[in-house]
TIRO-2110 file (N, C-alpha, C; in Angstrom, 1 decimal):
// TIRO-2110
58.2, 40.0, 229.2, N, 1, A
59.1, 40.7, 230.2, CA, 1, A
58.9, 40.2, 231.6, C, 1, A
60.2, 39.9, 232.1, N, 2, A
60.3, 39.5, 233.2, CA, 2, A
60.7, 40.7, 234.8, C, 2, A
59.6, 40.3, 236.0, N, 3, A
59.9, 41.3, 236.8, CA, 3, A
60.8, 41.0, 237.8, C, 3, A
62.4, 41.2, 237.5, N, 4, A
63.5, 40.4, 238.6, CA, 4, A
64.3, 41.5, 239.0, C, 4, A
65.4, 40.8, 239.8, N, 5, A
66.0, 41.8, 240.8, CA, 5, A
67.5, 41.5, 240.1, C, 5, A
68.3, 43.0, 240.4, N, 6, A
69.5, 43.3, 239.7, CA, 6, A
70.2, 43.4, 240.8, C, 6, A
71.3, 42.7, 241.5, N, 7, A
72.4, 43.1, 242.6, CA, 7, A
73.6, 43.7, 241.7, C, 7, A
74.3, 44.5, 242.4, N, 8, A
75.3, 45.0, 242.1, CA, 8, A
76.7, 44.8, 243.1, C, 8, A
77.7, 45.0, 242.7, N, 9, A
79.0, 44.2, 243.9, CA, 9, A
79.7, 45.3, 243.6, C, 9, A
81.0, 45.7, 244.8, N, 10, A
82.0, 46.3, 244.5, CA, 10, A
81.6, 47.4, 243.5, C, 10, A
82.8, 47.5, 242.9, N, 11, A
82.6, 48.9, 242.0, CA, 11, A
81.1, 49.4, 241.4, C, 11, A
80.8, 48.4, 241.2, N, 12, A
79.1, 48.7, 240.0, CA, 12, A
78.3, 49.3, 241.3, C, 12, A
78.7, 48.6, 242.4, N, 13, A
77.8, 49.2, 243.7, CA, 13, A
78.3, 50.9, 243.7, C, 13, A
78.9, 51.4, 243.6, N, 14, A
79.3, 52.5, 244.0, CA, 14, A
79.1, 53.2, 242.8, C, 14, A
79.4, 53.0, 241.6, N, 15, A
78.9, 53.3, 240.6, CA, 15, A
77.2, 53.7, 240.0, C, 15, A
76.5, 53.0, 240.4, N, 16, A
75.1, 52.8, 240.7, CA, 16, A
74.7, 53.4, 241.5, C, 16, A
75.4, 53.7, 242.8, N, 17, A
74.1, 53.8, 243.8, CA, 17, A
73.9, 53.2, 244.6, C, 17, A
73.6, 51.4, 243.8, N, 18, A
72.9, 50.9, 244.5, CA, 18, A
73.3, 49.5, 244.6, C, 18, A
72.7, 48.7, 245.6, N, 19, A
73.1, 47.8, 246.4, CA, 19, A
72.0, 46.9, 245.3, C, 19, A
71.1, 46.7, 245.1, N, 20, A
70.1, 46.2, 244.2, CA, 20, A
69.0, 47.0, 243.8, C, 20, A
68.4, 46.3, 242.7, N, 21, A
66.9, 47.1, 242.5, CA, 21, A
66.3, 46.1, 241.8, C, 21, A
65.1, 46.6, 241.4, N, 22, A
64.0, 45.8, 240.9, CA, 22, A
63.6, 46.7, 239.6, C, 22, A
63.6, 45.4, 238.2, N, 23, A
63.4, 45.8, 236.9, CA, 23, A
62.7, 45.4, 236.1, C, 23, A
62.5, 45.4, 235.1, N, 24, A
61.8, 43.8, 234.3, CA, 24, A
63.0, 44.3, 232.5, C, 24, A
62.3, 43.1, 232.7, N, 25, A
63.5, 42.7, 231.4, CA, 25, A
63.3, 41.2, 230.7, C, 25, A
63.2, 41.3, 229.6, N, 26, A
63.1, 39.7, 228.8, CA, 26, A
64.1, 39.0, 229.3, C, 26, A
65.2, 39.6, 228.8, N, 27, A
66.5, 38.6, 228.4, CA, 27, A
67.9, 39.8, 229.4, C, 27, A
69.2, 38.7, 230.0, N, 28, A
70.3, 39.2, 229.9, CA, 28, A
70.5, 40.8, 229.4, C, 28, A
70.8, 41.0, 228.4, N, 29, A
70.2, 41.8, 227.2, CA, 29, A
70.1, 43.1, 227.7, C, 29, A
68.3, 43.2, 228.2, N, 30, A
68.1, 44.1, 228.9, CA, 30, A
68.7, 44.8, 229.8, C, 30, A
68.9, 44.1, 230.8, N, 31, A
69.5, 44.6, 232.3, CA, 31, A
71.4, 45.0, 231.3, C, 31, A
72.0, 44.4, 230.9, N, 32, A
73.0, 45.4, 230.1, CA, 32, A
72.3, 46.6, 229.7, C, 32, A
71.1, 46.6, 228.8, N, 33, A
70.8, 47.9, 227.7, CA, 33, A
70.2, 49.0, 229.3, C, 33, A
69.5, 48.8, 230.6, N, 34, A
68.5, 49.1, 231.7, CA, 34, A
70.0, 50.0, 232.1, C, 34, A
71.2, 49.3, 232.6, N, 35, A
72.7, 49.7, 232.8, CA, 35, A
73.2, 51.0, 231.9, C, 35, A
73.0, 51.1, 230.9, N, 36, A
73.8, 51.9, 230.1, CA, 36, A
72.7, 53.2, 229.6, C, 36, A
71.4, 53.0, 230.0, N, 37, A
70.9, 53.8, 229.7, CA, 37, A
70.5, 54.4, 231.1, C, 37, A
70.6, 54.1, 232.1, N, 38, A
70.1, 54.4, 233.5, CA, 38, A
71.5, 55.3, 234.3, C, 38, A
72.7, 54.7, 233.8, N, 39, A
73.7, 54.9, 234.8, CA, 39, A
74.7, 56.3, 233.9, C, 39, A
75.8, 56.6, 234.3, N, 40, A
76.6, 57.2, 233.7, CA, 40, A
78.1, 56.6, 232.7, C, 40, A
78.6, 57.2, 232.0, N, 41, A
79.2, 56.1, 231.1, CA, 41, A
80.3, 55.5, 232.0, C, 41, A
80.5, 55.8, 232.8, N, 42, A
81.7, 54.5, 233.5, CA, 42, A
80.8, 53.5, 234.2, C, 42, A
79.5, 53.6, 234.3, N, 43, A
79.3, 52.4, 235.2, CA, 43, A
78.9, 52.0, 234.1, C, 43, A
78.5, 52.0, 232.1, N, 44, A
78.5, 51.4, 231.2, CA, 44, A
80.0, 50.8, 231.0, C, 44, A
80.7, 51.4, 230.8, N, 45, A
82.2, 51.0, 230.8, CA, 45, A
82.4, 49.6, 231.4, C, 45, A
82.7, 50.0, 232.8, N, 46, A
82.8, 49.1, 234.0, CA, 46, A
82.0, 47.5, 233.7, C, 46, A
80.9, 47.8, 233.2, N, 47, A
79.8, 46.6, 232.6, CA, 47, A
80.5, 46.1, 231.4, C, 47, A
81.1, 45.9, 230.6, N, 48, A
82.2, 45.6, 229.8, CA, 48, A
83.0, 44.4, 230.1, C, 48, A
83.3, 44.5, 231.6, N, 49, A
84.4, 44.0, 232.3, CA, 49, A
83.5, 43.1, 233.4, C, 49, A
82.3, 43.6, 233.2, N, 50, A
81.6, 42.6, 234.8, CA, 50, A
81.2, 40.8, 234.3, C, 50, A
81.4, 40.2, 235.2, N, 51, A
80.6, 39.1, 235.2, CA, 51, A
79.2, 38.6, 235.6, C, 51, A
78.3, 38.3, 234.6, N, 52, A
77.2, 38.6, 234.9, CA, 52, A
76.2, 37.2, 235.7, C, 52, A
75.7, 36.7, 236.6, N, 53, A
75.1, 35.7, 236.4, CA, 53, A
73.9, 35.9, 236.7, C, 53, A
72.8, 34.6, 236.7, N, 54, A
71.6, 34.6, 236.5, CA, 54, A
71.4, 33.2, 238.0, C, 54, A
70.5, 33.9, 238.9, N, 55, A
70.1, 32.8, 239.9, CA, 55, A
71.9, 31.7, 240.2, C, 55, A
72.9, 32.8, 240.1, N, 56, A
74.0, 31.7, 240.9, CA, 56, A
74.8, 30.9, 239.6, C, 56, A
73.8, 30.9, 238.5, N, 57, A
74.9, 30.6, 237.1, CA, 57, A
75.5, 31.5, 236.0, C, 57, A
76.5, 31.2, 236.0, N, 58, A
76.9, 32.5, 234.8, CA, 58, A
76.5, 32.8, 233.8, C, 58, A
76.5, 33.6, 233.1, N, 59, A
75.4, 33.3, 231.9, CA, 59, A
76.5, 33.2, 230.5, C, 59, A
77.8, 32.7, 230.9, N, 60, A
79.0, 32.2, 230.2, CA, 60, A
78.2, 30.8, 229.6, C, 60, A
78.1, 29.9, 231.0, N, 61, A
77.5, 29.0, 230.9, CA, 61, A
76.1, 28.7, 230.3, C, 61, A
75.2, 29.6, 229.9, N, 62, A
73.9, 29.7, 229.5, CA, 62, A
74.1, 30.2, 228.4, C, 62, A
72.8, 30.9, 228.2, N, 63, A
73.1, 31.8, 226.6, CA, 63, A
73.6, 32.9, 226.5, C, 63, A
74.6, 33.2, 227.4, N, 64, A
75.5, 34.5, 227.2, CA, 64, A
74.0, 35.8, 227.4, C, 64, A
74.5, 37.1, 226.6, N, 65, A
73.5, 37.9, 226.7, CA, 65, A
71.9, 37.6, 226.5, C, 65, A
72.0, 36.6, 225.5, N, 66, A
70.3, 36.1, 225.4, CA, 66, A
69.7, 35.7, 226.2, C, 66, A
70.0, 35.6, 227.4, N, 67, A
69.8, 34.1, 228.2, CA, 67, A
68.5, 34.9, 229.3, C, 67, A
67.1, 34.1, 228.7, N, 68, A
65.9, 34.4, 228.9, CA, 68, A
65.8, 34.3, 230.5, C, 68, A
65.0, 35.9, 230.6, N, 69, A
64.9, 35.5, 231.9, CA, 69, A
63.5, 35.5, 232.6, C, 69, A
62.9, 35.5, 233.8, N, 70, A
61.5, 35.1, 233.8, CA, 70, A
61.6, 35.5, 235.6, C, 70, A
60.3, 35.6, 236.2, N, 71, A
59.6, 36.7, 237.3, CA, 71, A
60.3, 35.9, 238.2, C, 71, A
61.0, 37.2, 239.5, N, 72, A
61.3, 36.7, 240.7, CA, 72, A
62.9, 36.1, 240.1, C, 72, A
63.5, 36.2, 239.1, N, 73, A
65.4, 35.9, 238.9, CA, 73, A
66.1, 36.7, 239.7, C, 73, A
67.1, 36.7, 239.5, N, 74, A
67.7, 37.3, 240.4, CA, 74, A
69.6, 37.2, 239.6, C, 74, A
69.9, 38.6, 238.9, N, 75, A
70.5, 38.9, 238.2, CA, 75, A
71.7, 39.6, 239.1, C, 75, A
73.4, 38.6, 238.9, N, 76, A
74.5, 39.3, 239.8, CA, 76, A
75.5, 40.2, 238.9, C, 76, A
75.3, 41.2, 239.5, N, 77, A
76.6, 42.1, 238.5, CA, 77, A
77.8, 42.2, 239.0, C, 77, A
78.8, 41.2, 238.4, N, 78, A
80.5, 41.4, 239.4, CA, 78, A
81.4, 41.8, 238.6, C, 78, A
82.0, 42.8, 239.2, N, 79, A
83.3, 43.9, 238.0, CA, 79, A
84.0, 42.4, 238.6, C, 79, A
85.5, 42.9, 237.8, N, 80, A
86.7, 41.6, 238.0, CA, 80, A
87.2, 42.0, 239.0, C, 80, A
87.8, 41.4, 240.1, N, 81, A
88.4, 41.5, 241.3, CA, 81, A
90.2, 41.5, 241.1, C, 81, A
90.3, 41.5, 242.1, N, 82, A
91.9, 41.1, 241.8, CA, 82, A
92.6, 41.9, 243.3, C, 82, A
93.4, 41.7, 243.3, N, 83, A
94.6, 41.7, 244.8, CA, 83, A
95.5, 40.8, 244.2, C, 83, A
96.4, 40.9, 245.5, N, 84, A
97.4, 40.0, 245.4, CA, 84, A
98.1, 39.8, 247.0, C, 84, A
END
């Protein structure tokens, strides 16, 4: 288990609380399961639809939810945007 930091954007921010916090967690994985067990079900909902990255890469690009993580990461949680 890894001890990293969870930011939140936009909606998840408001949803949450919070602006960031500090977790530990193996994997991706966690910080989804840390979300859905910590928050209320729309800010699990909302997580559904967020894009998640790890240190600035998506974790599209990595191993999706598996994607190992280790002390001092730094995990971005972004709902989808949109305007026009």
């Amino acid at each position: 288990m890894a001890e990293i930091i969870v930011r939140y954007y936009a909606t998840m921010r408001r949803l949450t609380g919070r602006e960031e916090e500090k977790i530990t967690a193996g994997a991706v994985r966690g910080v989804v399961s840390h979300v859905r067990k910590s928050y209320d079900r729309r800010a699990a909902k909302q997580l559904e639809y967020c894009n998640i990255f790890v240190n600035n890469t998506s974790v599209a690009f990595l191993d999706g939810l598996g994607t190992r993580l280790k002390d001092g990461d730094t995990v971005h949680v972004f709902p989808p945007l949109g305007g026009g």
